[in-house]
DSSP file (Angstrom, degrees, kcal/mol; ACC not computed):
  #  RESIDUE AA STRUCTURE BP1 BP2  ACC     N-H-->O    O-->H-N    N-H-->O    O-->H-N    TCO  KAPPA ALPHA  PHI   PSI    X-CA   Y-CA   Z-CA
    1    1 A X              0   0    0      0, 0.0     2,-0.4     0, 0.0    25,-0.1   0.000 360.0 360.0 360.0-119.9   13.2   25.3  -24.7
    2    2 A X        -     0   0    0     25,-0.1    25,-3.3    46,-0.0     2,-1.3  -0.815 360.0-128.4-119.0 153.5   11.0   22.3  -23.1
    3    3 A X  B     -a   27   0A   0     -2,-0.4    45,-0.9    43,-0.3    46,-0.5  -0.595  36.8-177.8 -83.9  74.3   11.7   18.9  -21.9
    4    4 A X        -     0   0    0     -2,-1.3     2,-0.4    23,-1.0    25,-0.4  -0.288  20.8-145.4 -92.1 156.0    9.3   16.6  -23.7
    5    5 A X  E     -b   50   0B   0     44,-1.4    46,-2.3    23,-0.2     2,-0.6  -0.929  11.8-147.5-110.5 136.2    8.9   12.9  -23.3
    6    6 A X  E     -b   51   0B   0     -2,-0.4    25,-1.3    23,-0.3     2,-0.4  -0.944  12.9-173.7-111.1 114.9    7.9   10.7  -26.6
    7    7 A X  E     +bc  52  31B   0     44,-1.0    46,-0.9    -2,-0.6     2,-0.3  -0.803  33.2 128.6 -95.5 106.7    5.7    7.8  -25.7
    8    8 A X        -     0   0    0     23,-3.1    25,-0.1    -2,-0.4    48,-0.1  -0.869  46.6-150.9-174.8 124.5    5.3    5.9  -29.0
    9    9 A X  S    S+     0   0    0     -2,-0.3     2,-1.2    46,-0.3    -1,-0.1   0.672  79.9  91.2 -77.2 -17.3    6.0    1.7  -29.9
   10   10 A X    >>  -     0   0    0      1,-0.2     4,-3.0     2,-0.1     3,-1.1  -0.511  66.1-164.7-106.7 150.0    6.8    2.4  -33.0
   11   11 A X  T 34 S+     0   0    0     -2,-1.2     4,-0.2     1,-0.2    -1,-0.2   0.841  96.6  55.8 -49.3 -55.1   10.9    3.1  -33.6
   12   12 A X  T 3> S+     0   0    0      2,-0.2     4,-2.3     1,-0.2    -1,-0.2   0.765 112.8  49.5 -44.7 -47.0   10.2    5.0  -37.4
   13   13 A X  H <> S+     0   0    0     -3,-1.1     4,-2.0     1,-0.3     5,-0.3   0.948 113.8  41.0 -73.2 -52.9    7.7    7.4  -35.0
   14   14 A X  H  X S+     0   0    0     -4,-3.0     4,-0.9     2,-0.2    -1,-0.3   0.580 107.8  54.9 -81.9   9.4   10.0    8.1  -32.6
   15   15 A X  H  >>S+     0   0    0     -4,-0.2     4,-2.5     2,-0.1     5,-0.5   0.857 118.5  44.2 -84.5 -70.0   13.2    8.6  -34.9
   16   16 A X  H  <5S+     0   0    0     -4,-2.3     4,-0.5     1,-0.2     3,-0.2   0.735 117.9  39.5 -27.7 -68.0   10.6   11.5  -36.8
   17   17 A X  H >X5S+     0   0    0     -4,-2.0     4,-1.3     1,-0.3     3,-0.9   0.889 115.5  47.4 -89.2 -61.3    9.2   13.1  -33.9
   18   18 A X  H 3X5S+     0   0    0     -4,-0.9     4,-1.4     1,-0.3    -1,-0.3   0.772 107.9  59.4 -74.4 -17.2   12.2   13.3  -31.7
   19   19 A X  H 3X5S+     0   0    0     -4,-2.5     4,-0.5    -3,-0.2    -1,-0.3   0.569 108.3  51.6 -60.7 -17.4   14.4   14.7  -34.7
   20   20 A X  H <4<S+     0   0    0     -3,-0.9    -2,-0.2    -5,-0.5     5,-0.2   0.978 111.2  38.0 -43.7 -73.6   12.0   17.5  -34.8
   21   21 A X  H  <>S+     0   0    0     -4,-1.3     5,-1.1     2,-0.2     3,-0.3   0.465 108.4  57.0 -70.2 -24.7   11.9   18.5  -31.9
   22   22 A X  H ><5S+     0   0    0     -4,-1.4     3,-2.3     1,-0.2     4,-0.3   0.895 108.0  57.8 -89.6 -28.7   15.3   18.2  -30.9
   23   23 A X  T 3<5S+     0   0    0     -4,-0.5    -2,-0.2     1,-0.2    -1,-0.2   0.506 101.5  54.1 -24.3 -13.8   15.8   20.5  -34.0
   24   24 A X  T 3 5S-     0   0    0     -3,-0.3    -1,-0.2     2,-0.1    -3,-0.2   0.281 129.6 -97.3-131.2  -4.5   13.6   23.0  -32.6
   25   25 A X  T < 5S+     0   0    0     -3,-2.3    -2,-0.2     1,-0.4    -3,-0.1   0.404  77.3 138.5 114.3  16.9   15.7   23.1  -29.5
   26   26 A X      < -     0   0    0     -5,-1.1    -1,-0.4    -4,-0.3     2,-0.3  -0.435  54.8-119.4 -89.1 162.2   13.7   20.8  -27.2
   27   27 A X  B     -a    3   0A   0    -25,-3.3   -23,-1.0    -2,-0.0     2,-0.3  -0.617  35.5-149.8 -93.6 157.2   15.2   18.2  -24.9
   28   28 A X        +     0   0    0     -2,-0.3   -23,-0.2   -25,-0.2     2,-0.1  -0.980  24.7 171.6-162.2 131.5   13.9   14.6  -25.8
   29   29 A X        -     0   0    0    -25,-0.4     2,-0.3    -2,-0.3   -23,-0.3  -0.658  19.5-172.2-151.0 106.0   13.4   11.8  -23.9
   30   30 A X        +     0   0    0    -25,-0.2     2,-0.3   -16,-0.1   -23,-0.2  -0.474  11.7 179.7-117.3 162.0   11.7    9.1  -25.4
   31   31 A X  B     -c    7   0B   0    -25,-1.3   -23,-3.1    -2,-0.3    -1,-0.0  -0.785  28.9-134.5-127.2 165.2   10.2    5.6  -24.7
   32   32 A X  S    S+     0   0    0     -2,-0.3     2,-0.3   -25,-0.2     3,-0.1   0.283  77.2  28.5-124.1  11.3    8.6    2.8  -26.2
   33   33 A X     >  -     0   0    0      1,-0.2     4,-1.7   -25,-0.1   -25,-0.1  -0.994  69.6-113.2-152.1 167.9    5.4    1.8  -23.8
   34   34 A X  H >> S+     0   0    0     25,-0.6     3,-0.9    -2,-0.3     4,-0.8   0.998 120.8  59.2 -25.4 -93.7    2.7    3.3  -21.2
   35   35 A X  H >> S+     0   0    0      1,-0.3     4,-0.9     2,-0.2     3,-0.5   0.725 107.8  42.8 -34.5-107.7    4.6    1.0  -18.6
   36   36 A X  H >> S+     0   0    0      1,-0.3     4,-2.1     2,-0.2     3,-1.7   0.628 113.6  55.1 -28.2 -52.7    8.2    3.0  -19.3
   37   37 A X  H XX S+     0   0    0     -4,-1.7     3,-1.2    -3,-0.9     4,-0.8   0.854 103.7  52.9 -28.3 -75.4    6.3    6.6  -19.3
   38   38 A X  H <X S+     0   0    0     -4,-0.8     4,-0.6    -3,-0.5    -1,-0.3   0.538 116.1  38.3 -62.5 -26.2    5.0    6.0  -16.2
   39   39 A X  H <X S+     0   0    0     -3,-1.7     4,-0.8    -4,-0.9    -1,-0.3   0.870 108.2  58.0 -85.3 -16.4    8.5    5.3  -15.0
   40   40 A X  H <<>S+     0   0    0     -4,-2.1     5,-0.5    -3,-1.2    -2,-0.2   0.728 116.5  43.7 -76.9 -26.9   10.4    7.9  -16.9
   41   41 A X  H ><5S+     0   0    0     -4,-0.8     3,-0.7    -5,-0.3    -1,-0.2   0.735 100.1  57.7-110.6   0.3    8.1   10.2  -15.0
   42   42 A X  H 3<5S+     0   0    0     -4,-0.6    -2,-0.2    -5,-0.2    -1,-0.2   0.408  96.8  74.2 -80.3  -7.8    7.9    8.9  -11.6
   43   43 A X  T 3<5S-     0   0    0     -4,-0.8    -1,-0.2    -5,-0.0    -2,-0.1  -0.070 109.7-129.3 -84.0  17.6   12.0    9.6  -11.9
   44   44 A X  T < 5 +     0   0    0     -3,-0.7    -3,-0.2     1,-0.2    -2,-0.1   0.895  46.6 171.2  57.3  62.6   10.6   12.7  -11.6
   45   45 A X      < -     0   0    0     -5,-0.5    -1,-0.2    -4,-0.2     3,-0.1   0.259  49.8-113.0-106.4  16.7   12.5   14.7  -15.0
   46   46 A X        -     0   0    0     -5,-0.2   -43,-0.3     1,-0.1     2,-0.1   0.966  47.2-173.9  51.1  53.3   10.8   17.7  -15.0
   47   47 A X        -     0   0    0      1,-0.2   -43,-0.3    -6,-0.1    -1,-0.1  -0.534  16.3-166.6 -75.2 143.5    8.9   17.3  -18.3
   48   48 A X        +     0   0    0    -45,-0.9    28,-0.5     1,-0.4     2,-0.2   0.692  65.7   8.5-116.9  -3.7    7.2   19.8  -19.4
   49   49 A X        -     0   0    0    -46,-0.5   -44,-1.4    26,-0.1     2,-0.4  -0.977  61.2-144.9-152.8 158.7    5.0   18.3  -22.2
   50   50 A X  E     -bd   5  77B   0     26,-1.9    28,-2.3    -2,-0.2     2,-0.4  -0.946   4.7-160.0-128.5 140.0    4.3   14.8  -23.5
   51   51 A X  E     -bd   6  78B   0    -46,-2.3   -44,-1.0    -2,-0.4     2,-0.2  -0.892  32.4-170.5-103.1 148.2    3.6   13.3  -27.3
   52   52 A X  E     -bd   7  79B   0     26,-1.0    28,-2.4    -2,-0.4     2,-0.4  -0.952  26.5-127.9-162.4 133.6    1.9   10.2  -26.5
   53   53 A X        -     0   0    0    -46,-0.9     8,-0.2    -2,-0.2    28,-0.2  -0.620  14.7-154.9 -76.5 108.8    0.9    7.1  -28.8
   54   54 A X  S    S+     0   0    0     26,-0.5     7,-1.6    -2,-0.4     2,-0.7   0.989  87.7  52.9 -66.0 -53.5   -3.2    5.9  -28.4
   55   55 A X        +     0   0    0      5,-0.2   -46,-0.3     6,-0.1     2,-0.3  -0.839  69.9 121.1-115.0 130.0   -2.4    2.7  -29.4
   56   56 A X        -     0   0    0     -2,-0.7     2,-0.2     2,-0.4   -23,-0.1  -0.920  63.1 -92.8-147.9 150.6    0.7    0.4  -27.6
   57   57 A X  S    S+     0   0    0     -2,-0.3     2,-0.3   -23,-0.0   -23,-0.2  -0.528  94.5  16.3 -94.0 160.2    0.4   -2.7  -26.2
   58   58 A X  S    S+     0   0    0     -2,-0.2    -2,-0.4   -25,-0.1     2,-0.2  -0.665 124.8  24.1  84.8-157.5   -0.2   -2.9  -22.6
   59   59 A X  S    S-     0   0    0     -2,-0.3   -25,-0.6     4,-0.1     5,-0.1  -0.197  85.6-124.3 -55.9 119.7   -1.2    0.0  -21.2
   60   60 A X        -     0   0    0     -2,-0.2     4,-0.2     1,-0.1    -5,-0.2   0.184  19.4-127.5 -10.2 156.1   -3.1    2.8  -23.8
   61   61 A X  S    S+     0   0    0     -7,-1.6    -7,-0.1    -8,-0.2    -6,-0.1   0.258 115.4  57.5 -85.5  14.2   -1.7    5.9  -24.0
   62   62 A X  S  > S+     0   0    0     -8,-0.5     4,-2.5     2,-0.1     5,-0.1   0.728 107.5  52.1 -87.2 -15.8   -5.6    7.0  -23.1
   63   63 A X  T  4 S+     0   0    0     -9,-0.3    -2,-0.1     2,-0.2    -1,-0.1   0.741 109.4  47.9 -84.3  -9.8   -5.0    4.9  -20.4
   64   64 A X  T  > S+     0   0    0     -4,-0.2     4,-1.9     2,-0.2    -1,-0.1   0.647 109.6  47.0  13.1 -78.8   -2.0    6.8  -19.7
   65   65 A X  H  > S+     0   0    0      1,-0.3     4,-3.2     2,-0.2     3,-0.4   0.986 111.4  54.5 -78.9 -43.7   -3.4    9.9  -19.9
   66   66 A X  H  X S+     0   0    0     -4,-2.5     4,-0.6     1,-0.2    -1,-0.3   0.569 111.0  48.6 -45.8 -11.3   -6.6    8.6  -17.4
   67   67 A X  H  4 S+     0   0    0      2,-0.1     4,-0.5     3,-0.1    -1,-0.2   0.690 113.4  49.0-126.4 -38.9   -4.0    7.4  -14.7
   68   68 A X  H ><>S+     0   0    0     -4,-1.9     5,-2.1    -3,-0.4     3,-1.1   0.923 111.0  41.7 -79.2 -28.8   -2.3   10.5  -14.9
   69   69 A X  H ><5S+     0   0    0     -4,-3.2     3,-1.1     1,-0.3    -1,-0.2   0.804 108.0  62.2 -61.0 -31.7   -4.9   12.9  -14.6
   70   70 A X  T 3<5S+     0   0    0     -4,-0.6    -1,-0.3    -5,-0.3    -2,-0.2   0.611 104.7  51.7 -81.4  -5.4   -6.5   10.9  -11.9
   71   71 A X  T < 5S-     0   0    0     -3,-1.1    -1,-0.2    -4,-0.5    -2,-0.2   0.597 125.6 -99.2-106.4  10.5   -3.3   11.5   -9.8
   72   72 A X  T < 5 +     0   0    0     -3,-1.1    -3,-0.2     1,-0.3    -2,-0.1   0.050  64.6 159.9 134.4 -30.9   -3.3   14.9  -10.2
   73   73 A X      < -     0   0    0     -5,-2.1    -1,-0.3    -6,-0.2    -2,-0.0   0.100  23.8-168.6 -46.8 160.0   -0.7   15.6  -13.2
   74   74 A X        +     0   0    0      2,-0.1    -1,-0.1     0, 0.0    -5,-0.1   0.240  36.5 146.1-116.5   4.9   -0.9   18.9  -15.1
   75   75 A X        -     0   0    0      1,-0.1     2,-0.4    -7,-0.1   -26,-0.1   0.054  56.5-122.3 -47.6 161.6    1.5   17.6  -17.7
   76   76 A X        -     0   0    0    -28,-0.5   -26,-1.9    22,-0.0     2,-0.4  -0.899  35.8-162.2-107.6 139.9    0.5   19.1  -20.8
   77   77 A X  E     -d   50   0B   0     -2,-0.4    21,-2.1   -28,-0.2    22,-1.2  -0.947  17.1-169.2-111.2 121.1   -0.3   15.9  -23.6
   78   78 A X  E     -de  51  99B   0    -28,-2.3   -26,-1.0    -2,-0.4     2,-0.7  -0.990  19.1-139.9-100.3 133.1   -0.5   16.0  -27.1
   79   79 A X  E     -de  52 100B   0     20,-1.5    22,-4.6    -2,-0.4     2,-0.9  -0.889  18.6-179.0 -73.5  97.6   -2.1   12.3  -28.9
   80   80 A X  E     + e   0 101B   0    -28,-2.4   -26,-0.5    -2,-0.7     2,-0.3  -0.926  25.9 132.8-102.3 119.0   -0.4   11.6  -31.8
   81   81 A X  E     - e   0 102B   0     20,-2.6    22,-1.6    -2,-0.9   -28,-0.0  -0.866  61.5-118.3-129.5 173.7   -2.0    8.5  -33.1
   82   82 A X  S    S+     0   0    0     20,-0.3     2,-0.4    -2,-0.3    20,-0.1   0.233  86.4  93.7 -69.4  -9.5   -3.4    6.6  -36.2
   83   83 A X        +     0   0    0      1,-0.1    -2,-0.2     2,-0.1    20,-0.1  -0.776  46.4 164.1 -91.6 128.8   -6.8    6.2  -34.8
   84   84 A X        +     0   0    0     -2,-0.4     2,-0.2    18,-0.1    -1,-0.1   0.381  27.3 118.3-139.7  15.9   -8.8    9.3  -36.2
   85   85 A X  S >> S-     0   0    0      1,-0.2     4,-2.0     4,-0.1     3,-0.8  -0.445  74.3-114.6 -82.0 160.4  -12.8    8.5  -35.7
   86   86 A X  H 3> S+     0   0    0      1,-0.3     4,-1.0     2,-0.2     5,-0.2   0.799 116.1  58.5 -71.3 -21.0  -14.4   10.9  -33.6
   87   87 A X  H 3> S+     0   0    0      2,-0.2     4,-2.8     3,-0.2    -1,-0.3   0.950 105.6  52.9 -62.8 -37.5  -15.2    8.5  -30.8
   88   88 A X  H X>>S+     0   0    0     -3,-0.8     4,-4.4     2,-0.2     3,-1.0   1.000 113.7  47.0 -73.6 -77.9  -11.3    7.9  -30.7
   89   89 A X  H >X5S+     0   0    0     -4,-2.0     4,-1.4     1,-0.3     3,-0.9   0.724 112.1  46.1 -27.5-102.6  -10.9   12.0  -30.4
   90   90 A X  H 3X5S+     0   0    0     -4,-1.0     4,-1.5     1,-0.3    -1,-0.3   0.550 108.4  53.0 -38.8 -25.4  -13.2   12.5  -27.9
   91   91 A X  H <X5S+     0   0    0     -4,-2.8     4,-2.7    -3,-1.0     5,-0.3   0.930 117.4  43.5 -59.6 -49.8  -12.0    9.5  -25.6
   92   92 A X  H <X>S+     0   0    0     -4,-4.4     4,-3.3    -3,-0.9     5,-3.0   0.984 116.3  43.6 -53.3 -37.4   -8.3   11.2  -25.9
   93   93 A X  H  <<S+     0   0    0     -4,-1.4    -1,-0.2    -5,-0.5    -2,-0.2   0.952 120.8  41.4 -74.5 -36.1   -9.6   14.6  -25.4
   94   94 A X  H  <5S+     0   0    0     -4,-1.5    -1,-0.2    -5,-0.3    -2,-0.2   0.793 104.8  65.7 -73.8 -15.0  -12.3   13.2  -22.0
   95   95 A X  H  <5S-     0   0    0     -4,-2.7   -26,-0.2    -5,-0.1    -1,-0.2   0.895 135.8-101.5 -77.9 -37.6   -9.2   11.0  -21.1
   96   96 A X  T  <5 +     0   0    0     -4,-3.3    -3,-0.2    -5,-0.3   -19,-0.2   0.538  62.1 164.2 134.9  20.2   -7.7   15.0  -20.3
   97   97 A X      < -     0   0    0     -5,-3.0   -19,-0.1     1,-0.1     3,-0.1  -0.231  37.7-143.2 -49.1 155.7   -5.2   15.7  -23.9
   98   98 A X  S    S-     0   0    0    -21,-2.1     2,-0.2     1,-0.4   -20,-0.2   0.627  81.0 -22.6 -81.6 -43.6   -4.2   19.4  -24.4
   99   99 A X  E     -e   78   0B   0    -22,-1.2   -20,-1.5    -3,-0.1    -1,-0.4  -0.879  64.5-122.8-167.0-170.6   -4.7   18.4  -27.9
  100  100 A X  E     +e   79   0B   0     -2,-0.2     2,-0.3   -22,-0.2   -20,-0.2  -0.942  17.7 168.5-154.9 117.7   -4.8   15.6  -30.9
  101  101 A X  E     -e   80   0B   0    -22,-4.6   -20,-2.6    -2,-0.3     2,-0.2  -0.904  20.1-137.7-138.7 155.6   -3.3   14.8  -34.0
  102  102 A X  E     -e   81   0B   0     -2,-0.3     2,-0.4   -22,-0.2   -20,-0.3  -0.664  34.0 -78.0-114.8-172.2   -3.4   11.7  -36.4
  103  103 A X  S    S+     0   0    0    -22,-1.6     2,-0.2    -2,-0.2     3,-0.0  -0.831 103.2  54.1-118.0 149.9   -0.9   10.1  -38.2
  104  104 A X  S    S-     0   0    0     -2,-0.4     2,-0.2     1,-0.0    -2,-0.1   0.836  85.5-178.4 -77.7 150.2    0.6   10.6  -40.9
  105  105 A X        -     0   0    0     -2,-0.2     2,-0.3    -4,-0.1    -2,-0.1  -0.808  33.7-119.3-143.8 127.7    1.4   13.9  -39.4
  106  106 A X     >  -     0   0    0     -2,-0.2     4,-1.2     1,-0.1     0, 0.0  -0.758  23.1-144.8 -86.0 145.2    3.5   17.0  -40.8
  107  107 A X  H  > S+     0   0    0     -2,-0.3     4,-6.9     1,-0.2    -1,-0.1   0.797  98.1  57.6 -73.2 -38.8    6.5   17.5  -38.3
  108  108 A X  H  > S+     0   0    0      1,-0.3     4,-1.7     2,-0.2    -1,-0.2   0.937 104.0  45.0 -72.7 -34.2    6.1   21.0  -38.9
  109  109 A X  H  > S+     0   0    0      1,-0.2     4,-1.9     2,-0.2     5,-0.4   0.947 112.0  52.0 -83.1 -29.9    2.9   21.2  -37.9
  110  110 A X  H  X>S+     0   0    0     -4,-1.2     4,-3.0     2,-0.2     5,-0.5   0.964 103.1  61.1 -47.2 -53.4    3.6   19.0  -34.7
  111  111 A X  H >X5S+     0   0    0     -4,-6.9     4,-2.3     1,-0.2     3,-1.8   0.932 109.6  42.8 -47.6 -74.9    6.6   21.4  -33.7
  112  112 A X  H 3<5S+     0   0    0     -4,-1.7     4,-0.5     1,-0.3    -1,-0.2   0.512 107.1  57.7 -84.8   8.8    3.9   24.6  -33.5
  113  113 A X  H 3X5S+     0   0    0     -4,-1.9     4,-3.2    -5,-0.2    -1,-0.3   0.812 109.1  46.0 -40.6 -48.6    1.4   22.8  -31.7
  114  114 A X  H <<>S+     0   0    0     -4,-3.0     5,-0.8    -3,-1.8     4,-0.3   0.934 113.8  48.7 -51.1 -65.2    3.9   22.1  -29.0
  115  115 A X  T  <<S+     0   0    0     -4,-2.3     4,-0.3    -5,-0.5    -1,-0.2   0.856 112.6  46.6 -55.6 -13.7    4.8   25.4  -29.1
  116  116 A X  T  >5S+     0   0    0     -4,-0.5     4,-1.7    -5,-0.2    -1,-0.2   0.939 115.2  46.7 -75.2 -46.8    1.2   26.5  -29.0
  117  117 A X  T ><5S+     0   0    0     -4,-3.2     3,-1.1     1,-0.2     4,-0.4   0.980 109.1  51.8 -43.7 -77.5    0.4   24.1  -26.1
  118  118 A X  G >45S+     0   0    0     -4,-0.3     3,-1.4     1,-0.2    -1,-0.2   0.848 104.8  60.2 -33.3 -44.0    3.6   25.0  -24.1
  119  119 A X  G 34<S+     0   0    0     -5,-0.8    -1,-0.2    -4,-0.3     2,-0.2   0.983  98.2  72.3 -53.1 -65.0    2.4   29.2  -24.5
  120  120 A X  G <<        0   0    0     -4,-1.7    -1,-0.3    -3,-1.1    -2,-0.2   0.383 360.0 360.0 -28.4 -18.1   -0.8   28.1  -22.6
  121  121 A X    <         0   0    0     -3,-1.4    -1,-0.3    -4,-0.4    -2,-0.2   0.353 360.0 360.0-146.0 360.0    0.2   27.5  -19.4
């Protein structure tokens, strides 16, 4: 299926998310900061989508998603966070997200988002 990255400090999130998904036949490869994204994809892994964390310390993942966009990436993003006021939406979504979810989050509904995003392109 696809080669997704999970950007997310906390461990609980990324035990959930990446047992989804590799359940649903995806490749998972996941990390715990901004700073590690940004190397896990400058090592070049052919990712084809990323679930990404708003808030981690150090770098955002809307600052993340701004740093990638501005160098060009087309990676497809979903936000899953804990933050759910509309300012917090609308930063992810101007920052360049495919799409946006809060937490706590059904798995299932996370799997067919992906799978809607990934259809898109």
């Amino acid at each position: 299926m696809a080669n997704i990255l999970v950007v997310d400090d906390d461990p609980d999130i990324v035990e959930l998310v990446s047992l989804k998904l590799r359940s649903s036949g995806h490749a998972v490869t996941a990390v715990g900061s901004g700073e590690a994204a940004r190397d896990a994809l400058a090592a070049d892994h052919g990712f084809d989508l990323a679930v990404v964390d708003h808030m981690m310390p150090g770098m955002t993942g809307v600052d993340l998603v701004r740093l990638l966009r501005a160098e060009g990436s087309h990676l497809r993003i979903l936000m899953l966070t804990a933050r759910s006021q509309e300012r917090d939406v609308e930063n992810g979504f101007t920052a360049g997200v495919d799409d946006f979810m809060t937490k706590p989050f059904s798995p299932r509904e996370l799997a067919a988002r992906i799978t809607s995003i990934l259809a898109r392109r």
